[in-house]
C-alpha positions in Angstrom: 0.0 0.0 0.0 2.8 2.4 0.9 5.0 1.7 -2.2 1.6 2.3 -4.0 0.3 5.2 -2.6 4.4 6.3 -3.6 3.5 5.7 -7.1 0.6 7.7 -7.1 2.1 10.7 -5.2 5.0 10.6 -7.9 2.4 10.3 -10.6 0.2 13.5 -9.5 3.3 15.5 -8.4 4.2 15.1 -12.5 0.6 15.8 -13.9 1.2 18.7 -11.5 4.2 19.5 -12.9 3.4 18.9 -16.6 0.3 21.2 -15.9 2.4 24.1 -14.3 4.5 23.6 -17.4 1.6 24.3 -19.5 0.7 27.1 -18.1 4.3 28.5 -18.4 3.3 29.8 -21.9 5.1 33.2 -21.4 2.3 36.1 -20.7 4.3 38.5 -22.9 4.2 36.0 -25.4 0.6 36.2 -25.4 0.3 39.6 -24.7 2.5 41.0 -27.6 0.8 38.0 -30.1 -2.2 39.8 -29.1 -1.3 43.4 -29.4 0.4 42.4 -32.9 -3.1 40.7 -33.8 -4.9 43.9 -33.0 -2.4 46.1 -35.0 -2.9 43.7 -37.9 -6.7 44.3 -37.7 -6.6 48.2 -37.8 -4.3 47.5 -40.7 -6.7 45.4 -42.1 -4.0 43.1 -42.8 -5.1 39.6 -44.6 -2.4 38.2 -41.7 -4.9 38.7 -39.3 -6.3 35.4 -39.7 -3.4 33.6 -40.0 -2.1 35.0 -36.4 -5.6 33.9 -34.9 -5.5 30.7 -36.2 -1.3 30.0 -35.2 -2.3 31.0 -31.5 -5.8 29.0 -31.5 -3.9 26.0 -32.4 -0.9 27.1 -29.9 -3.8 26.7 -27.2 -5.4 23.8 -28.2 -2.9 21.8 -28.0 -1.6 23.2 -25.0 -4.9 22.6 -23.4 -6.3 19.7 -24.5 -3.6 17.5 -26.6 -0.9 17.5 -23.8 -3.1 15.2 -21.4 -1.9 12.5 -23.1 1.3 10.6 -21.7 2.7 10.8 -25.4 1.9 12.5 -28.2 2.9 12.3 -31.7 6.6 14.4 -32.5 4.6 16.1 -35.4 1.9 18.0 -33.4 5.0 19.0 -31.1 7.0 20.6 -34.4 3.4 22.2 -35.2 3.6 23.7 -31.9 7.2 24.7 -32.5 6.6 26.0 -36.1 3.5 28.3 -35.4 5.5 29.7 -32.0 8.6 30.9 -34.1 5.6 32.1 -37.2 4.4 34.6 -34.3 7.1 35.6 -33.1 8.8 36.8 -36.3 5.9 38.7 -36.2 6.9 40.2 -33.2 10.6 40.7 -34.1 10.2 41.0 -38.0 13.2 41.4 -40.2 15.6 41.3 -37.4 15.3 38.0 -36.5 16.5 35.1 -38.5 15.3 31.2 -37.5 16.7 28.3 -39.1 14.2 25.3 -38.1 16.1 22.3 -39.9 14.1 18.8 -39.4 16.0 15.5 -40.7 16.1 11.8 -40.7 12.6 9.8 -39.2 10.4 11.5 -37.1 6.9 10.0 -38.9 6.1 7.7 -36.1 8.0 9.0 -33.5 6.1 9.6 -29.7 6.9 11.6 -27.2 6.5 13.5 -24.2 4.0 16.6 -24.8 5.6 19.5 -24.2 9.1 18.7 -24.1 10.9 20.5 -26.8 8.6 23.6 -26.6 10.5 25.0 -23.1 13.7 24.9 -24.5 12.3 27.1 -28.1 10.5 29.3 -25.9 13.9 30.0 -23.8 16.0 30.5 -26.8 13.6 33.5 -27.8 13.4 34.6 -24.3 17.5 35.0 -23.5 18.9 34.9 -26.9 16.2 37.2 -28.9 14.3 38.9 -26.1 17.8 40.9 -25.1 19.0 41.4 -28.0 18.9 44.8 -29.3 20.6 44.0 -32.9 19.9 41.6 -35.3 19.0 38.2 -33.6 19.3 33.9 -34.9 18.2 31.2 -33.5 19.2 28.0 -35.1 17.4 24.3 -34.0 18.4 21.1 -35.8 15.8 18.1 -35.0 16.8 14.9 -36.3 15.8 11.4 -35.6 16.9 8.1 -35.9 15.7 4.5 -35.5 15.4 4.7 -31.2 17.0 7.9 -31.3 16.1 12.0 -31.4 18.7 14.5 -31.4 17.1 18.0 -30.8 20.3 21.4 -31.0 19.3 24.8 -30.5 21.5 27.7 -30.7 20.9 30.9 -30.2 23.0 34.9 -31.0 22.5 35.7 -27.1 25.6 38.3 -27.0 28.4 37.1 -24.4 28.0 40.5 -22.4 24.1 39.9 -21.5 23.9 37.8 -18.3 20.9 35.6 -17.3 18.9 36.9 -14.3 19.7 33.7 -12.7 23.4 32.6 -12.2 24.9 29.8 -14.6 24.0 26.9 -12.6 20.5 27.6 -11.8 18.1 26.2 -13.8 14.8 27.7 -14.8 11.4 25.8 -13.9 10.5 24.9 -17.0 14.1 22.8 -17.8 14.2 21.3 -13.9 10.2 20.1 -15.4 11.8 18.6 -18.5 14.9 17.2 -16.5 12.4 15.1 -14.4 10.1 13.8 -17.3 12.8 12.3 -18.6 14.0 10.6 -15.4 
């Protein structure tokens, strides 16, 4: 009974987790997506629709698609690919993403939500700061039993994180103990 009542604790202390992490989705984020939407509609811009659409989908799967234990790597790239849409929106011609996607990934599974926190952070410190131009590279490739996911982003040398070096932020410590 104890080792089992264990298990359980350990399995709600992750949906907890997992939940917190969706949640995480960075309020500026939203707020700017939204403020950028609204400018677009004054505009009359035929973009508006597409931005709508990009953040409804954002949300969806965010709130209803992550419940599962696994999902499929595809919806997670989705995820990816209409993040970075909006937020070249937000940065425009400053910002260059290379999204590079290689090898199998068709019926690859995993974890909801585990990519995303480290795409989300590579905007956050290595474009958020930035006052010049900004990149952000991420290579995804995968193999037979095997995914290899690099991100790399132009944070400049001379812009420390809030945080020291060896602290890690929530949302990594979250994706850390998923994997465990």
């Amino acid at each position: 009974n104890s080792q089992r009542m264990n298990q359980l604790l350990a399995q709600q202390k992750l949906e907890a987790e997992l939940n917190f992490l969706k949640s995480q989705v960075h309020p500026h984020f939203l707020f700017n997506t939204l403020n950028n939407l609204y400018a677009l509609t004054l505009k009359k811009s035929e973009k508006s629709p597409e931005v709508v659409l990009k953040l409804s989908e954002m949300l969806d799967y965010m709130l209803y698609e992550c419940n599962s234990e696994k999902i499929s790597l595809k919806k997670e790239i989705k995820l990816i690919k209409n993040y970075i849409s909006l937020e070249r929106l937000r940065y425009g011609n400053r910002l260059k993403v290379d999204f590079n996607i290689s090898g199998n990934i068709a019926d690859k599974q995993i974890a909801p939500l585990l990519l995303f926190p480290f795409v989300e952070n590579s905007f956050k410190h290595g474009v958020g700061n930035n006052t010049g131009d900004a990149w952000i590279d991420i290579d995804l490739h995968g193999e037979k039993h095997n995914l290899s996911f690099i991100i790399a982003n132009g944070k400049p040398a001379n812009i420390k994180n809030h945080h020291s070096d060896n602290v890690e932020g929530i949302g990594l410590k979250n994706v850390n103990q998923r994997l465990d």
